[in-house]
TORBABA-763708 format. One record per residue: residue in one letter; z, x, y of N, C-alpha, C, O in turn. Coordinates in steps of 0.1 Angstrom, whole numbers, padded with zeros to 4 digits, always signed. Each point is the difference from the previous one (the first is absolute). Layout:
TORBABA-763708
AZXYZXYZXYZXY
...
end
This chain:
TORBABA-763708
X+0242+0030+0055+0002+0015+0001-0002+0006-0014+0003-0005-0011
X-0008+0017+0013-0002+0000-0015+0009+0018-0002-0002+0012+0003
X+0010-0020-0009+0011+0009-0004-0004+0015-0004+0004+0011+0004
X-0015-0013-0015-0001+0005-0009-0006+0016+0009-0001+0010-0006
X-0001-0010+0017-0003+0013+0006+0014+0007+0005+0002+0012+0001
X+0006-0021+0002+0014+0006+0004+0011+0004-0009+0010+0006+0002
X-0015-0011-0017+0007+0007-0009-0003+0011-0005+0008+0009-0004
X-0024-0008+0003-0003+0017+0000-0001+0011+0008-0001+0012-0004
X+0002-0018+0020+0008+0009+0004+0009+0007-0003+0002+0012-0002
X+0008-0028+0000+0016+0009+0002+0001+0006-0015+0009+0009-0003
X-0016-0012-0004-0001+0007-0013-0005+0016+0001+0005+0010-0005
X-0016-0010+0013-0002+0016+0003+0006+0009+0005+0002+0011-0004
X+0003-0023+0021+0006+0013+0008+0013+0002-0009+0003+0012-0002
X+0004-0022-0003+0013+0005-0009-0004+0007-0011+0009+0007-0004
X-0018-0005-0001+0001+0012-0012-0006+0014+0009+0001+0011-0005
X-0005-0012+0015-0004+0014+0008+0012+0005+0007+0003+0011+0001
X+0003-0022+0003+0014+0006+0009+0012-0001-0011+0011+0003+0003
X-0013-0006-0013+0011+0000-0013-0001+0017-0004+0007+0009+0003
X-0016-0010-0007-0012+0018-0007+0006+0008+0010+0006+0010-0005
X-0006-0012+0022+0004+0007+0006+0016+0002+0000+0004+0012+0002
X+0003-0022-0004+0020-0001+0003-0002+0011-0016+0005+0012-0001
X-0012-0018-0009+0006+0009-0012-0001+0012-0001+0007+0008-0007
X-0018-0004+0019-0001+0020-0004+0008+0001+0012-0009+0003+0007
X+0019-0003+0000+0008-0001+0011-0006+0005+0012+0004+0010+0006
X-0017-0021-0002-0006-0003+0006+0008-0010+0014+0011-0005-0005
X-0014+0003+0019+0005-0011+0008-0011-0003+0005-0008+0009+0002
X+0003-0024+0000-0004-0008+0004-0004+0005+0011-0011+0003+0000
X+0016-0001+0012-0002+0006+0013-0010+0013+0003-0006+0004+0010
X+0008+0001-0022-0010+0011+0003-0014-0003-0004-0008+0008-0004
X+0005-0020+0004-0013-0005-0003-0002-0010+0011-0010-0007+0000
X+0019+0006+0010-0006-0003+0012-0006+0009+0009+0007+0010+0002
X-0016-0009+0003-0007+0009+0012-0004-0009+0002+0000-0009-0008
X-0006+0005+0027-0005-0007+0004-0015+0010+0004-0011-0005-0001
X+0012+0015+0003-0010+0010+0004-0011-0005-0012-0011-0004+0003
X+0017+0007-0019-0010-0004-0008-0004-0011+0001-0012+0001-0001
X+0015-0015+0002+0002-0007+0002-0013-0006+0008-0007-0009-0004
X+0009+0017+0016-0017-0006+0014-0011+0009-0004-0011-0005+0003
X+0012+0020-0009-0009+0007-0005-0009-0011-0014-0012+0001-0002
X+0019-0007-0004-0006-0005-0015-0002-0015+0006-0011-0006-0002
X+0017+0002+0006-0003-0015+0006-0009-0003+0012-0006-0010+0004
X+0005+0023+0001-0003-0007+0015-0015+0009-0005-0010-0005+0005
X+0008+0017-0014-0014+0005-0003-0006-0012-0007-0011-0004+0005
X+0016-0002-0014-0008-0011-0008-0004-0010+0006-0011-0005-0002
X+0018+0001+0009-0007-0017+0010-0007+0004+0007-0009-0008+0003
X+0008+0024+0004-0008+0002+0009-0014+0001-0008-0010-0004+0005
X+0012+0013-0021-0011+0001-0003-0007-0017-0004-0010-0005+0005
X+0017-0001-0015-0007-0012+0001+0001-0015+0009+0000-0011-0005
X+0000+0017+0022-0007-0001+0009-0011+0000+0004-0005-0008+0007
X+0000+0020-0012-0011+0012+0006-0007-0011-0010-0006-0008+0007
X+0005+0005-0020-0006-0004-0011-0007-0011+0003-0012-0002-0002
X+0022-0008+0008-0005-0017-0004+0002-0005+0021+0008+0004+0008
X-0018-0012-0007+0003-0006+0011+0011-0005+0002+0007-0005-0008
X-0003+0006+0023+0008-0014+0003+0004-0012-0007+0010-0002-0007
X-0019-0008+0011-0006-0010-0012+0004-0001-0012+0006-0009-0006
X-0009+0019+0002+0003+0001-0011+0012+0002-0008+0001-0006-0011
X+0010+0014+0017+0011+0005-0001+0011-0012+0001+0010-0002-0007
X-0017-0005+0019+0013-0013+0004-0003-0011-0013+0010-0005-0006
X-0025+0001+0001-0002-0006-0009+0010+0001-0017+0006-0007-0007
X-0012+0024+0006+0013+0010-0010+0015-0004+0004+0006-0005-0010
X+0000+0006+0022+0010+0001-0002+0005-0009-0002+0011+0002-0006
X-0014-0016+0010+0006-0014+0000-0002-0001-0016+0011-0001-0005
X-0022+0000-0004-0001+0002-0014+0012+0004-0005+0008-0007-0006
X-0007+0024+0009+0014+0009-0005+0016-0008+0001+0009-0002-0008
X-0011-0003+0024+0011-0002+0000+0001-0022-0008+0010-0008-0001
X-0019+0006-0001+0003-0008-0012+0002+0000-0011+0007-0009-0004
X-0011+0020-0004+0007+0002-0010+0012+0001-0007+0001+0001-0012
X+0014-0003+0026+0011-0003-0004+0003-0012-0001+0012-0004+0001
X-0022-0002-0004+0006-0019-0005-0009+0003-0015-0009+0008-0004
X+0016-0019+0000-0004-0003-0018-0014-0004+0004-0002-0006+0011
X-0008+0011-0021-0008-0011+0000-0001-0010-0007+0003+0000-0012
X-0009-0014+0021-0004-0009-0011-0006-0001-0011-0011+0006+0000
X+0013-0011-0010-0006-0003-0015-0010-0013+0001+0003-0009-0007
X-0012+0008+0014-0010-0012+0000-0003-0003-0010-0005-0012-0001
X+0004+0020-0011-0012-0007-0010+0005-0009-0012-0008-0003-0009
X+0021-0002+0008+0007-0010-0005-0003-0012+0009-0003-0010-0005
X+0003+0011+0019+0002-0012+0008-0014-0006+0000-0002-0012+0003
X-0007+0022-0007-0014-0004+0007-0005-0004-0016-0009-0008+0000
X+0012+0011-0010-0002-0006-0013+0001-0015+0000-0009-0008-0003
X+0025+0006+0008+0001-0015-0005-0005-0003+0013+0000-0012+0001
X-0002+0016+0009-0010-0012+0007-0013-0001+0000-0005-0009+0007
X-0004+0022-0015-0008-0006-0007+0002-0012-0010-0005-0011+0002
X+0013+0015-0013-0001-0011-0010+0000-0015+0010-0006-0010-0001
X+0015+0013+0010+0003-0016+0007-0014-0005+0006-0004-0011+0000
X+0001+0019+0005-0015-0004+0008-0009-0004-0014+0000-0012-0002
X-0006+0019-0004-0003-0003-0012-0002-0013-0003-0011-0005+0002
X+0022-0002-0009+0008-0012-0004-0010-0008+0012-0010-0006-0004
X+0012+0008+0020-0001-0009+0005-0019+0003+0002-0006-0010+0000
X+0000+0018+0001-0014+0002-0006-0009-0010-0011-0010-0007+0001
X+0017+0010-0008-0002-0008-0008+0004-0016-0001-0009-0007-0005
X+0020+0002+0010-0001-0013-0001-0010-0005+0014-0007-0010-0002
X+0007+0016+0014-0003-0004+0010-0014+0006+0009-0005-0006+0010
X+0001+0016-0016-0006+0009+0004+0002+0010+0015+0009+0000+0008
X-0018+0006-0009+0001+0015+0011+0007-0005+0012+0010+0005+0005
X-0020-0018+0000+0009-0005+0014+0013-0004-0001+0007+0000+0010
X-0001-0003-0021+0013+0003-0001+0008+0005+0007+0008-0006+0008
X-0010+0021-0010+0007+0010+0003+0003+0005+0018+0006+0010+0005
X-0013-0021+0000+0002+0003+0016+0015-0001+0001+0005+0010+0005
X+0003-0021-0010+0021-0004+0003-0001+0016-0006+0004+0009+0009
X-0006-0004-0019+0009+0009-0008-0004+0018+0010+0009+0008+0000
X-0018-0005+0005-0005+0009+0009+0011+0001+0011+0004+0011+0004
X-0001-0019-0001+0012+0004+0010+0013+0005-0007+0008+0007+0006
X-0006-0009-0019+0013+0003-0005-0003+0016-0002+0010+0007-0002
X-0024-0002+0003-0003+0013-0002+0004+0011+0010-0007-0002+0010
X+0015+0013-0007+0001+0002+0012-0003+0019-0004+0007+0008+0006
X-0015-0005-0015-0005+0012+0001-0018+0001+0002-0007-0006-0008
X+0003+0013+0020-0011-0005+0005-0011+0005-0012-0010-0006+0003
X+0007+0011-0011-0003+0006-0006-0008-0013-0011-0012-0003-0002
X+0027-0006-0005-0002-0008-0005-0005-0013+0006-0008-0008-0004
X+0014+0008+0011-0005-0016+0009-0015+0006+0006-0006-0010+0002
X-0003+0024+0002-0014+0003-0001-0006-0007-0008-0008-0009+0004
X+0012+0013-0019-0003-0003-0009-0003-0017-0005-0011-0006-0002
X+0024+0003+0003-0003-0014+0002-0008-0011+0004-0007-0008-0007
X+0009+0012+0023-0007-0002+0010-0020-0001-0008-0007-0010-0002
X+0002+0022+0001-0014+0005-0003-0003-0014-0015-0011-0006-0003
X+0024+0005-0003+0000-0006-0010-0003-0015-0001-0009-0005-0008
X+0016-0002+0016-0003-0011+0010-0012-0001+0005-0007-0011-0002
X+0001+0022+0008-0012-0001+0007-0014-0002-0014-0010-0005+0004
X+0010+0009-0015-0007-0006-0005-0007+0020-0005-0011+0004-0004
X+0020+0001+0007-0010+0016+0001-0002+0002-0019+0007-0002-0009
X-0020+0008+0009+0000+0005-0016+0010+0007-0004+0006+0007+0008
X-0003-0007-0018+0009+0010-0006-0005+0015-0002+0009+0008-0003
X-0022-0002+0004-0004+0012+0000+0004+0002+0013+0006+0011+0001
X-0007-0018+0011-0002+0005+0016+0017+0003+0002+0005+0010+0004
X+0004-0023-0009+0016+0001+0003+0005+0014-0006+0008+0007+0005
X-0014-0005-0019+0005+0014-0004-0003+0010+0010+0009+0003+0008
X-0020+0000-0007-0004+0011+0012+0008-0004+0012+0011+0006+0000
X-0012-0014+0010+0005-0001+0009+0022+0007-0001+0008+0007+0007
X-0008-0012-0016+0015+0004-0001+0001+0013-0006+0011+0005+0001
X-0025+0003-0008+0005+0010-0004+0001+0009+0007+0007+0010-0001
X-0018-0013+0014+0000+0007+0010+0011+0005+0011+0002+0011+0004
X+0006-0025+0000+0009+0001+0002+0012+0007-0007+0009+0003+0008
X-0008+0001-0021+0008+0008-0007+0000+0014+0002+0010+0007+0003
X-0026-0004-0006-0003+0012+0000+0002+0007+0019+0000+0012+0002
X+0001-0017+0003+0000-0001+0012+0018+0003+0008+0004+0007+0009
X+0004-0019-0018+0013+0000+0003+0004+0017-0002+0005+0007+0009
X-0010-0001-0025+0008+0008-0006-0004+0011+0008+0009+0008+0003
X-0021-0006+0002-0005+0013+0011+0014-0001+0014+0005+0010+0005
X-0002-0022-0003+0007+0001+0013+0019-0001-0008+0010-0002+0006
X-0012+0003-0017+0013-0002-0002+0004+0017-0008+0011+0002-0005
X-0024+0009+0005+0000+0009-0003+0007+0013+0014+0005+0011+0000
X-0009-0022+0009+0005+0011+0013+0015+0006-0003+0003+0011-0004
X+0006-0023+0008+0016+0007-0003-0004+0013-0012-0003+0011+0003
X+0002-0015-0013+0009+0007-0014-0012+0015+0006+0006+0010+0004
X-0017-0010-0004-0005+0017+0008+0007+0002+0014+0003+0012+0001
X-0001-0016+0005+0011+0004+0014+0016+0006-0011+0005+0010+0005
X+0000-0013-0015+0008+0000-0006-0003+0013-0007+0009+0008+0000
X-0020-0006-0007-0007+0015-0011+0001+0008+0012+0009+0009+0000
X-0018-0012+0015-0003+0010+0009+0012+0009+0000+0001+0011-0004
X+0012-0021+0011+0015+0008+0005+0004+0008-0013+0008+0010+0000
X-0012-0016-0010+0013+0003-0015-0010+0015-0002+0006+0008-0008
X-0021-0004+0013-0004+0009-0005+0004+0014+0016+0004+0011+0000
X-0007-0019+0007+0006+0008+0013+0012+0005-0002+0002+0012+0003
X+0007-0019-0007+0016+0001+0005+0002+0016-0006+0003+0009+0007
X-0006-0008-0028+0006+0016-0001-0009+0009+0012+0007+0007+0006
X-0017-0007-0005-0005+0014+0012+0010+0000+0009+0006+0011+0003
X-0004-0022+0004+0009+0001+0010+0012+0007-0001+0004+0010+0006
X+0003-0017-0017+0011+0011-0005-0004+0012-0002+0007+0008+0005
X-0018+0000-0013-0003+0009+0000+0001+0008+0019+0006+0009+0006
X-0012-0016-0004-0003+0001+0019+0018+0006+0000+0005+0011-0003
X+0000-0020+0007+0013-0004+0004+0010+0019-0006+0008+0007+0006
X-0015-0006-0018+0010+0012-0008-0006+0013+0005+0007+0011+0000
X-0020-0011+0006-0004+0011+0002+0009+0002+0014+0007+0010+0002
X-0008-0020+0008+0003+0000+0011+0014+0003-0003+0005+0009+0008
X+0002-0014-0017+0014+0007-0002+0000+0019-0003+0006+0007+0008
X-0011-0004-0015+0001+0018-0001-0006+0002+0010+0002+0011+0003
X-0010-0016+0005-0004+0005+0012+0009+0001+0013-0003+0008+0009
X+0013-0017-0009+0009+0003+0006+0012+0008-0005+0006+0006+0009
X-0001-0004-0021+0008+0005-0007-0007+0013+0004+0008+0006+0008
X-0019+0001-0010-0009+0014+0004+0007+0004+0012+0007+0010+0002
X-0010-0022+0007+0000+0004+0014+0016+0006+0002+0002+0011+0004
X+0006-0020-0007+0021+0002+0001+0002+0011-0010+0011+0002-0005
X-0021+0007+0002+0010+0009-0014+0010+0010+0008+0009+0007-0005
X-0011-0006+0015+0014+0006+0008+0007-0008+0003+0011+0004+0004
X-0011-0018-0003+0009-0012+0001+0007-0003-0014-0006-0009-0006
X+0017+0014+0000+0001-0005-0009+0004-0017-0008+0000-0006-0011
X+0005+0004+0028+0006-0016+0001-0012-0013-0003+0002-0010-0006
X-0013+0014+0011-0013-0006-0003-0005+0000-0007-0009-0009+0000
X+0007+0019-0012-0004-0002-0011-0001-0008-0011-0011-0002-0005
X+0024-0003+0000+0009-0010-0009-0010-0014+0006-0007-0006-0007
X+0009+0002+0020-0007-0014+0002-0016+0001+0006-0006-0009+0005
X+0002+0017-0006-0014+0010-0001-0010-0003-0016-0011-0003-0002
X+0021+0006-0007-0005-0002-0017+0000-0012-0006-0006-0005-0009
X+0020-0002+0020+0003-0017-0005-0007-0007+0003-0002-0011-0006
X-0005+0014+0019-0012-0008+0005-0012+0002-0008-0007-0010-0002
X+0002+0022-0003-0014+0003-0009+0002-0007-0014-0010-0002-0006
X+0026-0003-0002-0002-0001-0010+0003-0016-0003-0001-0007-0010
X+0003+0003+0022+0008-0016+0003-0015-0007+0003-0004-0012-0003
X-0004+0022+0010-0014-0010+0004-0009-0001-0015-0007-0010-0004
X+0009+0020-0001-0013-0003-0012+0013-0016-0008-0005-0010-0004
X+0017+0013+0003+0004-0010-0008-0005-0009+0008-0009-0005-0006
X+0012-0002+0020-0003-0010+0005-0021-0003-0002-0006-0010+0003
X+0003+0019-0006-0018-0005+0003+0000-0007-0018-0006-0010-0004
X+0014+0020-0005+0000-0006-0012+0001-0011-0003-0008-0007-0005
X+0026+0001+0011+0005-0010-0003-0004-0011+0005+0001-0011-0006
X-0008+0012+0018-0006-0010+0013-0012-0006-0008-0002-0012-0002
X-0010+0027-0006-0006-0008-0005-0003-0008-0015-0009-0008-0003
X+0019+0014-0004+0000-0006-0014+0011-0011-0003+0002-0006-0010
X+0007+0005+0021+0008-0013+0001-0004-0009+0008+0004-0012-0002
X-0011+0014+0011-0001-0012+0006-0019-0003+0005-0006-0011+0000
X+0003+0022+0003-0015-0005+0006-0007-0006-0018-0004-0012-0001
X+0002+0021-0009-0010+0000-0012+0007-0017-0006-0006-0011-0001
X+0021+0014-0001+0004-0015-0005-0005-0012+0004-0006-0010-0005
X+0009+0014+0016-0004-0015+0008-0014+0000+0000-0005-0011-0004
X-0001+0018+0005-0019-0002+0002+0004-0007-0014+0002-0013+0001
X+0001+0019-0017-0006-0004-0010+0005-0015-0003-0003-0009-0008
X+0012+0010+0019+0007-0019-0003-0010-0004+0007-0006-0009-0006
X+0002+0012+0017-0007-0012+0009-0017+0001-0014-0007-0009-0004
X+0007+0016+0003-0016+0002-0010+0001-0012-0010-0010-0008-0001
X+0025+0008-0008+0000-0011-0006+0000-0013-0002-0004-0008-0008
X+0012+0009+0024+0003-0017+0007-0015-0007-0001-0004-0010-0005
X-0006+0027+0014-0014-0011+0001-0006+0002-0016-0010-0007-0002
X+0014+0014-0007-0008-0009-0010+0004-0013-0006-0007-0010-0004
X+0016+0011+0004+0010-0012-0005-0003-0014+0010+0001-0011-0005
X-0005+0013+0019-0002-0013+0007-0017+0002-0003-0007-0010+0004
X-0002+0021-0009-0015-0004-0002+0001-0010-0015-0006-0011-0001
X+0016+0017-0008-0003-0007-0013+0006-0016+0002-0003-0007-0010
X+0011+0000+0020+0001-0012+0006-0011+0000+0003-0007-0003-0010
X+0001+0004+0019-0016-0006+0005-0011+0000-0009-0009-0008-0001
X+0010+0018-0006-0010-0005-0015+0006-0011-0006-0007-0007-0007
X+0019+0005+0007+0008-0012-0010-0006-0014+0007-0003-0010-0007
X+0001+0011+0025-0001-0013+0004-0015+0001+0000-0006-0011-0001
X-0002+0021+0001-0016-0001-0002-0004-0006-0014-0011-0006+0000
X+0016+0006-0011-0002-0005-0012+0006-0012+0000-0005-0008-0008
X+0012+0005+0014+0006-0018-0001-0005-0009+0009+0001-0012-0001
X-0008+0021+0015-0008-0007+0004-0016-0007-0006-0005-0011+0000
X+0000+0022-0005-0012-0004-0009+0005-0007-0011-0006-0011-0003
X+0018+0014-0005+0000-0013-0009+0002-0017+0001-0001-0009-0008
X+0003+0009+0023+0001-0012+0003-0011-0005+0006+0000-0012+0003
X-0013+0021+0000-0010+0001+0008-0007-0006-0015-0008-0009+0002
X+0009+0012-0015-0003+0000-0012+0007-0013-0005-0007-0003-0010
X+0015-0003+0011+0006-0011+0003+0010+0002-0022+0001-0009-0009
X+0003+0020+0010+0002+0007-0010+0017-0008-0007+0010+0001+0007
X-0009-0006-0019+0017-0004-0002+0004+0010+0006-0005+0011+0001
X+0019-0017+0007+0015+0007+0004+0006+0009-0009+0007+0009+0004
X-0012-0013-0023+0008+0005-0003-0004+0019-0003+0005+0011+0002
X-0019-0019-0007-0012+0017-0002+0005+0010+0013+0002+0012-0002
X+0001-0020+0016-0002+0008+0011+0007+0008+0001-0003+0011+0000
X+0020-0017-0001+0011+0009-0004-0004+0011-0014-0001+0012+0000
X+0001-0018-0006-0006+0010-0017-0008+0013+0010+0005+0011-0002
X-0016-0013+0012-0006+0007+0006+0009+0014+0005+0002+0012-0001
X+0001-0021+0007+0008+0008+0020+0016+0004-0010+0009+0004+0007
X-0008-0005-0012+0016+0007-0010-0001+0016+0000+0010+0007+0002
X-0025-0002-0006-0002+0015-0005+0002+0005+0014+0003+0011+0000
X-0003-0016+0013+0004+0006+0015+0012+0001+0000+0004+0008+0008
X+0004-0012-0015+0018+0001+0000+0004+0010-0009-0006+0004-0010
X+0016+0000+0015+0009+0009-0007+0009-0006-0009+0003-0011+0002
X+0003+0019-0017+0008-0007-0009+0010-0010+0007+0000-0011-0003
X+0007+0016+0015+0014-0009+0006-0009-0011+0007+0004-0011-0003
X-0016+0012+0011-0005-0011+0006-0003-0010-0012+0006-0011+0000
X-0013+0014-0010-0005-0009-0014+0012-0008-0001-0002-0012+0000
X+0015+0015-0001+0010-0006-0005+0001-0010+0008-0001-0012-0003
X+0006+0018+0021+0001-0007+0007-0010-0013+0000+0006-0010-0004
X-0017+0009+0006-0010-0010+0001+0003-0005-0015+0004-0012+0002
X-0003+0014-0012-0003-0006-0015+0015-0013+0006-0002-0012+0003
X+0011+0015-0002+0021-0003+0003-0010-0012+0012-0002-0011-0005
X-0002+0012+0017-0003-0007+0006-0013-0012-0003-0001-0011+0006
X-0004+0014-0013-0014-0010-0008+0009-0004-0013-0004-0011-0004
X+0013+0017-0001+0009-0012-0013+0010-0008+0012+0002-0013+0001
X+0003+0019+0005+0009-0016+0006-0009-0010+0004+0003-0011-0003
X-0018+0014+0012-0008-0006+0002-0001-0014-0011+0001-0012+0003
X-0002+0015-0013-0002-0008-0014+0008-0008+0002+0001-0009-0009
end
């Protein structure tokens, strides 16, 4: 689970409903449900209208993954390059058939696999890069279903507030209807704001980084596969594939290759 979205929530809505108790503001007056199906129920409908079927259920199962942590593959897939490596070299390529099953990200065991087969190393680059370039197009769907709503959502509220003085217009001989007439026009633009710069824009820009962060893994296992295709020291290869890691990953891997010793 990955926490780190449920803390800025509750970090938001508590400094918006804090802001609100301090100017002696209540909580309750920022419920409307009216606003509520006007700003929510205009936006899904609009990006409905936008993207197929298909496409939407593809998006949404994406979205609703994003509340697990993601994995950190490119520590794991390091040292089992170096390990493959090692066994490359003492044994050669056919080797690596026992160690291919220990692989269980399809991506790398492709790789592998092409690797075993004897493929050039210009053809294995392309063949995997294509697959990359390819992944990131389909891994681009969520986070724009994500921009679409986060850019819909203020109109809607805008929507939502007109439709409030427009009812407020209609009751001005009602004076009882007016009060929840204005709270509905000024509660929807908050809800189209808050809907989309807390939750639709965030989340797209996390899912955006997840996939660069799992492309720069797949470049990590595309260069360790040609180094071994290259039949290159274990040690050069790490020296290589290190600049793919981040300061904390470097450490990590450096702590795990000294106990190795």
């Amino acid at each position: 689970m990955d926490f780190a979205i449920f803390l800025g929530f509750l970090v938001s809505m508590g400094g918006m409903l804090g802001g609100q108790y301090v100017e002696g503001g209540h909580w309750q007056s920022l419920v409307q449900v009216t606003a509520f199906m006007i700003v929510i129920g205009g936006c899904v409908g609009a990006v409905i209208v936008q993207y197929t079927l298909p496409q939407l259920i593809e998006g949404i199962k994406t979205i609703l993954g994003v509340l697990k942590a993601a994995p950190d593959h490119s520590v794991h897939f390091l040292e089992q390059i170096l390990e493959f490596s090692n066994v490359v070299r003492k044994q050669g390529l056919l080797a690596l058939e026992k160690q291919v099953k220990e692989v269980h990200d399809p991506f790398f065991k492709k790789g592998l696999q092409l690797l075993m087969d004897g493929t050039e190393s210009r053809t294995l680059r392309e063949i995997l890069e294509v697959e990359i370039a390819f992944g990131e197009e389909h891994a681009e769907l969520a986070p724009k279903i994500l921009d679409a709503a986060g850019g819909y959502a203020p109109t809607f509220g805008i929507i939502g507030a007109v439709l409030g003085l427009i009812h407020v217009m209609e009751n001005l001989s009602d004076p009882s209807k007016i009060g929840s007439g204005i709270a509905v026009a000024f509660v929807a633009t908050v809800y189209g704001l808050v809907f989309a710069n807390l939750i639709c824009l965030p989340l797209s820009n996390k899912l955006k980084l997840r996939s660069k962060l799992h492309g720069i893994s797949q470049q990590l296992v595309i260069e360790g596969l040609l180094s071994m295709a290259a039949g290159e020291n274990p040690r050069l290869t790490q020296e290589k594939l290190v600049g793919f890691l981040s300061e904390t990953q470097k450490k990590v891997i450096e702590a795990k290759v000294g106990k190795k010793k």
